[in-house]
C-alpha positions in Angstrom: -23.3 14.2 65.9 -25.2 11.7 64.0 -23.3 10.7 61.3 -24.9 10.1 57.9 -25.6 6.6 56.1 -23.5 6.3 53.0 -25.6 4.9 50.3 -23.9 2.4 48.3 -24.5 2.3 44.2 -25.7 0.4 41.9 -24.1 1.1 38.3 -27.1 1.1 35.7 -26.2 1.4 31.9 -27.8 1.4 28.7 -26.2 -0.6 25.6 -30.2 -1.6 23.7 -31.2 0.0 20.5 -34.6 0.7 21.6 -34.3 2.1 24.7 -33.6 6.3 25.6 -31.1 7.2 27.8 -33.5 9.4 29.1 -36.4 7.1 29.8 -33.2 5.1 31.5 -32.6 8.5 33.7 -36.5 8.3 34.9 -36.6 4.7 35.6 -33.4 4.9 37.6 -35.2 8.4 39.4 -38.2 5.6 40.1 -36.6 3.5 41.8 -34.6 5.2 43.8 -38.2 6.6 45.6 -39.1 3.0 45.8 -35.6 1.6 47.1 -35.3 3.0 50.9 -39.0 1.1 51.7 -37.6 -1.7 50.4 -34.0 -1.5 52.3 -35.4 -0.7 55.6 -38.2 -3.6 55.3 -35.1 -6.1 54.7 -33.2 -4.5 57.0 -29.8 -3.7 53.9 -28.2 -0.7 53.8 -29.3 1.9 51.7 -28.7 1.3 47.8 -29.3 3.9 44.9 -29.0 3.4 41.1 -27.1 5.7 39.3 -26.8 6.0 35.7 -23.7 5.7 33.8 -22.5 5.7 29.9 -23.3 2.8 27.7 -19.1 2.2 27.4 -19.1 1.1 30.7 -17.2 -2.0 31.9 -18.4 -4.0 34.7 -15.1 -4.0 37.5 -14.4 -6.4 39.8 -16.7 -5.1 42.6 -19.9 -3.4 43.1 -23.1 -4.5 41.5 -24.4 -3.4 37.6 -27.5 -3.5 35.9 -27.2 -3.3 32.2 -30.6 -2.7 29.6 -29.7 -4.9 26.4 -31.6 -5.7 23.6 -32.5 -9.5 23.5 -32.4 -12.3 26.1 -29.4 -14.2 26.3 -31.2 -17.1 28.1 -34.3 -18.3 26.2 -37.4 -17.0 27.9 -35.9 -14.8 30.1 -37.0 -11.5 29.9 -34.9 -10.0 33.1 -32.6 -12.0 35.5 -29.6 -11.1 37.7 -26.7 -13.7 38.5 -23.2 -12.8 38.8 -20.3 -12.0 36.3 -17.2 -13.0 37.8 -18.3 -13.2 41.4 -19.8 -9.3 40.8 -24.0 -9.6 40.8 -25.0 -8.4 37.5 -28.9 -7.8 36.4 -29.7 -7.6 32.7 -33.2 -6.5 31.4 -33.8 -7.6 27.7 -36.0 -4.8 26.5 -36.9 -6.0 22.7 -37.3 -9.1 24.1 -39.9 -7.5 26.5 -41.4 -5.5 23.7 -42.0 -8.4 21.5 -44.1 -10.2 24.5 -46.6 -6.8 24.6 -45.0 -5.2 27.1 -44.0 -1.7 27.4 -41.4 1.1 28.8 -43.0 3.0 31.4 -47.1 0.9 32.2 -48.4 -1.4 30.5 -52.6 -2.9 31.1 -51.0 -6.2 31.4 -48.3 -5.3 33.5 -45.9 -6.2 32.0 -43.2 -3.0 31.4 -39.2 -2.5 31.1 -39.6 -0.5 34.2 -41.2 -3.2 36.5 -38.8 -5.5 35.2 -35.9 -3.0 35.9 -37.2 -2.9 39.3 -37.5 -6.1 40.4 -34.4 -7.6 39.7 -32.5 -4.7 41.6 -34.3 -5.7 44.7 -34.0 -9.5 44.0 -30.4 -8.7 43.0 -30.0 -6.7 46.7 -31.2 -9.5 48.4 -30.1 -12.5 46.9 -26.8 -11.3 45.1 -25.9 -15.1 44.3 -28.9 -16.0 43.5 -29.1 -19.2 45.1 -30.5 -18.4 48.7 -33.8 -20.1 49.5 -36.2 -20.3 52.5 -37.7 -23.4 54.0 -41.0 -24.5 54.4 -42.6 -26.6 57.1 -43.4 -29.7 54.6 -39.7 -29.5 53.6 -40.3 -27.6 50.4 -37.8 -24.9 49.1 -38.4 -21.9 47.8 -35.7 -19.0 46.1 -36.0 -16.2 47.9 -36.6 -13.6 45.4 -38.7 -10.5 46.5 -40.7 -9.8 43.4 -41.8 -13.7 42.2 -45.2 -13.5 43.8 -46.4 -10.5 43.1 -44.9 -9.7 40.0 -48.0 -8.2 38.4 -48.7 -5.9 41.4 -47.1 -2.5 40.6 -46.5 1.0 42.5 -47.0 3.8 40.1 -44.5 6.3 40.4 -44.9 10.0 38.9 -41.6 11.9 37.8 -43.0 14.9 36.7 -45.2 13.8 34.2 -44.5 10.8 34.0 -46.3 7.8 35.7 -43.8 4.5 35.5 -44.8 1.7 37.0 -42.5 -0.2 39.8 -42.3 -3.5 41.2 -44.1 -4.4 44.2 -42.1 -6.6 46.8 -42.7 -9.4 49.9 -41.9 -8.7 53.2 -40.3 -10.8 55.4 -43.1 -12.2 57.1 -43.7 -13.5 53.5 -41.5 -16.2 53.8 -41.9 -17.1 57.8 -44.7 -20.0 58.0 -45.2 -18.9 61.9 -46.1 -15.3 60.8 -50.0 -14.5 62.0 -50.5 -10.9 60.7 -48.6 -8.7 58.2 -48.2 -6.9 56.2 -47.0 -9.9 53.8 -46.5 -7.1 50.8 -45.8 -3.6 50.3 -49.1 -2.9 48.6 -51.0 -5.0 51.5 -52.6 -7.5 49.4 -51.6 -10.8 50.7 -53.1 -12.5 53.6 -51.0 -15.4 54.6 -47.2 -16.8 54.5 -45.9 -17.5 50.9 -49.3 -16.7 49.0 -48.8 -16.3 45.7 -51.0 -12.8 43.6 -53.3 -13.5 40.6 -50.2 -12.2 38.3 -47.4 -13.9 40.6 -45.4 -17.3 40.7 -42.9 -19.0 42.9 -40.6 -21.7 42.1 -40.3 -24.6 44.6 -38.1 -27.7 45.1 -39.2 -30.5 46.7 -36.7 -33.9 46.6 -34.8 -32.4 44.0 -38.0 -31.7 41.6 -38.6 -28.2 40.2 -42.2 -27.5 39.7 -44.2 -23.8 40.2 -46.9 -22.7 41.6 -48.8 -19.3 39.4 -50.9 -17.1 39.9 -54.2 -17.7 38.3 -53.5 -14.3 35.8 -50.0 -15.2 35.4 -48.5 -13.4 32.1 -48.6 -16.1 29.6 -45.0 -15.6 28.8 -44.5 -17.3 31.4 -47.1 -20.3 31.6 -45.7 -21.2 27.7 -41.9 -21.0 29.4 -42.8 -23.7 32.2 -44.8 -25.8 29.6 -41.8 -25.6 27.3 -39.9 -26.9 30.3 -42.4 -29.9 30.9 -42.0 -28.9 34.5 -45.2 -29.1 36.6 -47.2 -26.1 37.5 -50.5 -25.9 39.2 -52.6 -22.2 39.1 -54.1 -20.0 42.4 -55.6 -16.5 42.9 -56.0 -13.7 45.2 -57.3 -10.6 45.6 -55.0 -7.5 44.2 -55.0 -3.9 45.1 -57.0 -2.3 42.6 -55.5 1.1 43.7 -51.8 0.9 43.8 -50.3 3.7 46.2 -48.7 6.3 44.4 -45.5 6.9 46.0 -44.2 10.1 44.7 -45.6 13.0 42.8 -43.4 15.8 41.5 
């Protein structure tokens, strides 16, 4: 008898003023239609948000994601580190707000949603937050799944609503060898560590930080990096203009 996979979960919880519980609950229904693509692509086991009160106290194993109100880390609108060696994502949703953004889709994609979504991947992959991949000229790079195409979304329909999910690398992505893709889900990218019109990646290089953006990068962003006085130069490629729908019910 084939015995089943047990899905391991991911403790989600709502302590922001602005933010439902239930747009929380179809977020967290989102991603979990988006979450076994990515798992299988990066080879995890199977993770699944689930929702939980907003008295919840992060233990001393598993992994959280928590929807606050502001940042706690100046231009940050999302990030995911640890909290006492347990990975921990927090998405600041005024904070997100105040840029433009919005809950669910947004014309300049920038959402709570999206945000929500791609630090639960990074977070899976990366749980300390400080793995990076090599390239050929000796140049590091984080390897976070969502960076370079973080403007690329997958609409999502629960019920009737349409929410708007992170797109993610693959790992041919970050191998310079790789000849053919797919590089992303969405199919966009043509070549190792390219970079989308809204994306970015971080790089190190003899112990200097600089970025490389997408040429449509959500200026949020560019003003963080120049408030850094950390170098940055701007590319562009082409972008799905019809993002695959992934589930309709």
């Amino acid at each position: 008898m084939r015995k089943s996979r047990m899905s391991i979960p991911i403790t989600c919880f709502n302590i922001s003023t602005v933010l439902k519980s239930s747009d929380m609950f179809l977020m967290i229904t989102a991603i979990n239609a988006i979450l076994p693509a990515f798992n299988r692509a990066w080879g995890h086991a199977q993770y699944t948000c689930v929702a939980s009160s907003n008295t919840t106290v992060i233990g001393a194993i598993g992994m959280y994601c928590v929807f606050m109100d502001n940042s706690d880390s100046a231009g940050a609108l999302a990030y995911h580190s640890q909290a006492g060696g347990v990975p921990l994502s927090k998405v600041f949703v005024k904070t997100i707000l105040g840029y433009g953004g919005s809950v669910f889709t947004s014309s300049i994609g920038l959402t709570v949603a999206q945000s929500f979504c791609h630090e639960i991947m990074e977070m899976i992959h990366n749980p300390t937050a400080n793995n990076w991949w090599q390239q050929p000229n000796g140049t590091l790079v984080p390897s976070e799944m969502c960076d370079p195409v973080q403007s690329n979304v997958i609409p999502v329909r629960v019920g009737s609503t349409l929410i708007y999910m992170s797109d993610f690398i693959f790992p041919a992505w970050s191998n310079s060898q790789a000849k053919s893709g797919p590089y992303n889900y969405l199919n966009t990218l043509v070549r190792p560590f390219q970079v989308a019109r809204g994306g970015y990646v971080v790089q190190m290089r003899n112990g200097t930080v600089s970025y490389v953006l997408g040429s449509m990068i959500t200026p949020y962003l560019e003003d963080e990096i120049k408030e850094r006085n950390e170098g940055f130069v701007k590319c562009g490629c082409v972008i799905a203009e019809d993002p695959i729908t992934v589930v309709d019910s």
